[in-house]
GUBA-247593 format. One line per field, with one value per residue (C-alpha): x, y, z. Coordinates in Angstrom, 2 decimals. Example, Ala and Ser with C-alpha at 12.3 -4.5 7.8 and 13.67 -1.06 7.14 Angstrom:
<sites>
x 12.30 13.67
y -4.50 -1.06
z 7.80 7.14
</sites>
This chain:
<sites>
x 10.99 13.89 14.55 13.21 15.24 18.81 20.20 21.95 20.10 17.56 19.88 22.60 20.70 19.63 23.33 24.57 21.93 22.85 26.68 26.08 24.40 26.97 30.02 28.16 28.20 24.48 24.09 26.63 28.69 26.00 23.37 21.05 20.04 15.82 15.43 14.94 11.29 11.19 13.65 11.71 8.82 9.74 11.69 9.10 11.50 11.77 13.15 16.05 16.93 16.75 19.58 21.49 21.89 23.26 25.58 26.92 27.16 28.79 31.26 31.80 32.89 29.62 27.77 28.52 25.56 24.45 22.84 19.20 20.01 19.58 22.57 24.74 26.93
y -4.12 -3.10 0.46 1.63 5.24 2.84 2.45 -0.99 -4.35 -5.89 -8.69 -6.11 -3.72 -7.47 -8.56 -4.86 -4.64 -7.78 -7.33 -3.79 -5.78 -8.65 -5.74 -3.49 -6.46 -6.66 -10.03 -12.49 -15.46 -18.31 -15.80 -17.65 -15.60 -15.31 -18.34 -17.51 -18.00 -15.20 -12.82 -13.01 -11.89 -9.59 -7.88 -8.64 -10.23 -13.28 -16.89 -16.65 -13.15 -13.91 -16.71 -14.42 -12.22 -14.90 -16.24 -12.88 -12.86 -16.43 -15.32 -12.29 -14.73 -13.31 -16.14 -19.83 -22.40 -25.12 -28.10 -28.36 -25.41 -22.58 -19.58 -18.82 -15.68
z 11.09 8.68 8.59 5.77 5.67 6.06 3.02 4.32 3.21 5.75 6.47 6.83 9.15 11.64 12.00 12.48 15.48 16.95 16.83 18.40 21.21 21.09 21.41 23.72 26.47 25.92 25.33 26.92 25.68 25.79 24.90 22.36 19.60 18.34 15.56 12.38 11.97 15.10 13.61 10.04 12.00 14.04 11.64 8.95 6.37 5.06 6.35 3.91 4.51 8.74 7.80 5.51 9.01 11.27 8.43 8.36 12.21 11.79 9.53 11.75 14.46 16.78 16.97 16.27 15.19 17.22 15.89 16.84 19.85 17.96 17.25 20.11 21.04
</sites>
C-alpha cells in the first residue's frame, strides 16, 4: 500500500521502490517486474496509476516493456 505519511504520489512512491531495488542489485537484468493488475493490488491503487509507475521506470531507462512478457529490468 502507498505510504500514506510520503508526500510523493502513489505512482511516484511504486517506481521509487522498484528503482531502489533495481540500483541496489536486488533485482537482476532479466528480472520481470509484478504486472500491473498485481502491483494495483498489492499496492492498493489503481490499474492506471500501476502503469503510470512503470512508464516512469521506462522513461528512467529501469525497465524496458515486452510485448505480451510483461516489464523487464
Amino acid at each position: 500500500m502507498a505510504d500514506q505519511a510520503d508526500n510523493r504520489a502513489p505512482y511516484a512512491q511504486i517506481a521509487a521502490h522498484y528503482a531502489a531495488l533495481i540500483t541496489s542489485g536486488d533485482l537482476q537484468p532479466g528480472s520481470l517486474l509484478p504486472s500491473i493488475k498485481t502491483l494495483s493490488q498489492e499496492w492498493s491503487v489503481s490499474t492506471a496509476t500501476a502503469e503510470k509507475a512503470l512508464r516512469k521506470l521506462r522513461n528512467e531507462g529501469l525497465v524496458r516493456g515486452i510485448h505480451g512478457i510483461g516489464t523487464e529490468v
